[in-house]
N, C-alpha and C positions, 0 to 999 in steps of 0.2 A: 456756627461754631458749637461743639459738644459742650453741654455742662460739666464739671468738672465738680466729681462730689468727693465727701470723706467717708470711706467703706473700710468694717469693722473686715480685720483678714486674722485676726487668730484674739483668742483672751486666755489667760491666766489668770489663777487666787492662789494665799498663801491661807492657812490660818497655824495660830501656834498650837504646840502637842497636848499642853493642858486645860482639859475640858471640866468646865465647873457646871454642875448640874443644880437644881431648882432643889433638889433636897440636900448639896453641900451647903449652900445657902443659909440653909433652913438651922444645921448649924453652928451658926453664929451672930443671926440677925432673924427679931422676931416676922416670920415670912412663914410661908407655906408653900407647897411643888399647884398646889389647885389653884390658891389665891393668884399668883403668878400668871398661872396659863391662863386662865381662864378672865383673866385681866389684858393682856398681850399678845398670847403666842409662842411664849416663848419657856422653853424646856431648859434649854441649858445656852453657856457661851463657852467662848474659847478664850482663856487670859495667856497674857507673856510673862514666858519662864523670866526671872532679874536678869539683865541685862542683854534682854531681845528688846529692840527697837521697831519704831515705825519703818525705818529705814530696811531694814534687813527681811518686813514682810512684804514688804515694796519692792524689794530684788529677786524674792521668789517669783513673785505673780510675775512680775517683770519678764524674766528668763522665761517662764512656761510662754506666758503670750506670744513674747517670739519665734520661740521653737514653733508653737503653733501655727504663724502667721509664715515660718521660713523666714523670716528677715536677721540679720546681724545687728547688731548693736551700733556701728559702727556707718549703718547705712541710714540712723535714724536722723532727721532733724530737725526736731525738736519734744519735749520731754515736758510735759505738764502733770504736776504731783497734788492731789487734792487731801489736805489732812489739816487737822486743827489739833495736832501731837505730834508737831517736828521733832526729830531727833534733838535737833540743836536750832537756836536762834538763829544763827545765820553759822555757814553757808545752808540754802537750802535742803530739805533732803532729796529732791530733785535733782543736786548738784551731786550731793553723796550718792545718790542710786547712779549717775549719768559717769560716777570715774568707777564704781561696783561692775559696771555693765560694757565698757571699754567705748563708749561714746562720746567721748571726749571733744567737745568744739563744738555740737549743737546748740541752741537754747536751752535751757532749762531755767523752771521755777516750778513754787510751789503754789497752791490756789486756797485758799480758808474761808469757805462758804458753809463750814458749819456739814452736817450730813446731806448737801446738795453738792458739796467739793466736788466728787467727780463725773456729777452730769455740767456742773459749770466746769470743768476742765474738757468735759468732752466738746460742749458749745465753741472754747477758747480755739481747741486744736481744730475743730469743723472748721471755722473762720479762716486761720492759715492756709491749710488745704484751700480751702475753696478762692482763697487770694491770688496763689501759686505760689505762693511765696513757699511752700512746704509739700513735700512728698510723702514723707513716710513718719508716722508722729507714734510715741509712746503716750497714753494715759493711765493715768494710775488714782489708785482712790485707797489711803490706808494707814490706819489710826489702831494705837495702844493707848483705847480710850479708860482703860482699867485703872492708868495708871494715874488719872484724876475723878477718882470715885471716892467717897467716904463709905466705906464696908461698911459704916453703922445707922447707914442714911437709908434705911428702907425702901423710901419712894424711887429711889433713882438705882440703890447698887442693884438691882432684880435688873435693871435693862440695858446693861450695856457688855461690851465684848469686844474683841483685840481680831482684827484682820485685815488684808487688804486683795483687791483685784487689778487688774490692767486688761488693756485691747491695746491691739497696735491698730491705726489709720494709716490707710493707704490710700493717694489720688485714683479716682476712679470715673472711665465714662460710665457705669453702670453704676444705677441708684444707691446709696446709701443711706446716709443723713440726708432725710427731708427738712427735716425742722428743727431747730433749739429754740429755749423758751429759758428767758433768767431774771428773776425780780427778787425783791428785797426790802423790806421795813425792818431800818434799825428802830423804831418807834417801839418795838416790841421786845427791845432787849433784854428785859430783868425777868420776862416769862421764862426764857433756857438763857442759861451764860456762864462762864465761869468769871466770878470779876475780879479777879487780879491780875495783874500783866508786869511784863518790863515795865512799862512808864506810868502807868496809875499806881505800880507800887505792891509788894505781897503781904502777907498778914502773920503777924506771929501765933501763930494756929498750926497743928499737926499737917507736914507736908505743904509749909508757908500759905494756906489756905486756899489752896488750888484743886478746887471738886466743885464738880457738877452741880448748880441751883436749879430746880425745875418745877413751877408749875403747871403739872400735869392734865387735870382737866381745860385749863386757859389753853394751853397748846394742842389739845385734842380738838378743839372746838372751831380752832382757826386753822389749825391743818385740814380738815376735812373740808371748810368753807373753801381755803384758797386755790388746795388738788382741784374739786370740783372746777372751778371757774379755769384753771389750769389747762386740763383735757380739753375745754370747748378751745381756748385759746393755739394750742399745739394742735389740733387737729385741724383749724381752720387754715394755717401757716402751713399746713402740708397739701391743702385740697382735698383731705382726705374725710371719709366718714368712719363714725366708731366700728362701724358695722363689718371695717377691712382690715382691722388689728386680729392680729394670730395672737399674740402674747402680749398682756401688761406685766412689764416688770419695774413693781417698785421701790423707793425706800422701805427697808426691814425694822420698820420701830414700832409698827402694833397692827397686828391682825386687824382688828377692829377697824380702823383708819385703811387698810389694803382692801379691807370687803364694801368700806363705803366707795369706794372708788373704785372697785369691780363693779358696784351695783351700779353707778352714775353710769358708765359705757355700756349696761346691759352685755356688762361681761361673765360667762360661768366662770366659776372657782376654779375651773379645769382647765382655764385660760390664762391664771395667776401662777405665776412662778414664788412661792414663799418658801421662804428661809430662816424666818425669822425665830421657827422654835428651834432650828440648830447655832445659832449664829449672834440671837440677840442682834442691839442694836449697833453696828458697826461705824454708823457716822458713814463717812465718807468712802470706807469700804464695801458697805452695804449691798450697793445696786453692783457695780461689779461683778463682788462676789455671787450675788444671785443670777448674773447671767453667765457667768463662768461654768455653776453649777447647772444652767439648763443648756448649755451648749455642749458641755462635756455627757449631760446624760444620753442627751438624744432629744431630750424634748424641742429644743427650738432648731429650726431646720435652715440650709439656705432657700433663701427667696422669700421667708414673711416677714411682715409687719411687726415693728416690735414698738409698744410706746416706753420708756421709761421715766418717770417721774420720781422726785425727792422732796423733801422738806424740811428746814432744820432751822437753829436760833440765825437770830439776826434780825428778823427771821428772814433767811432765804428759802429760795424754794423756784425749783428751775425744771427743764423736762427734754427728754431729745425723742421723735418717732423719728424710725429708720427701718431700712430693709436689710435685714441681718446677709 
């Protein structure tokens, strides 16, 4: 009996029209366009005009992917939304994109892994597929992360930015998804987080105190430790060696951290798909979007190896290789 995999048939990204650069920045909060790059990566991001939603860049990508893939909306079943900036508490925006999109009656939900949302939503939809339980799956990864930033927070407003991506999954006897990889320590929660919520409560603080906390070198330090052990981990769950990846494409939250993990694979730079000085740090839109962009340029082809890895609070931090 043929295996039965989950194979990436078209992707989509949205991002919003206005681009904030590394010298708008500059003023209004004490920064600099060098200090930035040369810290990150990162040039410029893309924010949401008042009242663009996650939702609404989740239906763009959405619509491109399928046009892409040829598939209707109608024929999809089931819809896994990776963001940690729902439109609204409940219904998900899953739900919102899935009545946006005229797919009405599949599954649908949302997934909150922090900036690994949509390699763990890709793991979640790989699984259906490969159960049978599912044919033809939407994933999506897409966060209006702008909109819990404190602009006067230095360390944190330089790095982040409003986007999202989607792939349509389709049952396939031909390779797709080799491997997904998904782990987690809440133990590390107060390194990235935002800590107020529905049920612990919000704070009477500008914007009920809802922004971004980050200790940045502490998460620099265990991102790089965790990715590394990552890769040997997803590579061995494939059979495969570093030496048969075409493209590492990973989360876009710091050069720095994308070149240590090129150099673990003894992979060139010309092997790395970055996005991260257009794009900043997207969260959950991230990896997506960067393969949106190397699929749409030309760079990534049918038939190679692709690894993608993330990392985010929680901390999670998950990965899929597959044959694009």
């Amino acid at each position: 009996m043929a295996s039965t995999y989950a194979r990436i048939t078209g992707t989509g990204s949205a991002l919003p029209e206005r681009v904030m650069t590394n010298f708008d920045l500059e003023k209004f909060v004490e920064t600099s366009d060098e200090w930035i790059h040369t810290r990150t990566g990162i040039r410029q991001r893309h924010v949401a005009a008042e009242g663009e939603t996650t939702g609404d860049l989740a239906f763009l990508a959405a619509e491109r992917a399928l046009a892409a893939a040829g598939v209707q909306a109608s024929e999809l079943d089931l819809i896994v939304l990776g963001t940690t900036t729902p439109d609204l508490i409940f219904p998900s925006t899953a739900c919102l994109v899935q009545a946006r999109l005229g797919a009405n009656g599949c599954a649908a939900f949302d997934v909150n892994a922090a900036c690994s949302g949509f390699v763990y939503a890709l793991g979640v939809a790989d699984k259906f597929i490969r159960s049978g339980q599912t044919k033809k799956a939407l994933v999506i990864g897409a966060e209006t992360l702008t909109r819990m930033i404190d602009w006067k927070e230095r360390e944190t407003c330089v790095l982040f930015g409003d986007g999202a991506g989607a792939v349509v999954l389709e049952a396939s006897d031909e390779p797709g998804i080799y491997a997904t990889c998904m782990h987690a320590d809440g133990g590390y929660k107060e390194l990235l987080w935002n800590p107020v919520g529905v049920s612990a409560g919000f704070r009477d603080e500008p914007n009920h105190g809802v922004c971004i906390k980050m200790a940045g070198r502490e998460v620099f330090k265990v991102a790089v430790k965790t990715l590394d052990s990552l890769v040997e981990q997803t590579l061995q769950a494939a059979g495969m060696q570093a030496s048969q990846l075409d493209w590492l494409i990973p989360h876009q939250a710091n050069l720095r951290i994308i070149e240590a993990t090129a150099k673990r694979l003894d992979m060139s730079m010309d092997q790395v798909i970055v996005t991260v000085d257009k794009h900043a740090n997207t969260s959950s839109g991230s990896v997506p979007l960067a393969l949106d962009y190397a699929v749409r340029s030309g760079k990534v082809q049918r038939g190679q190896n692709l690894l993608l890895e993330a990392f985010g609070g929680g901390f999670t931090w998950a990965s899929a290789l597959l044959r694009y």
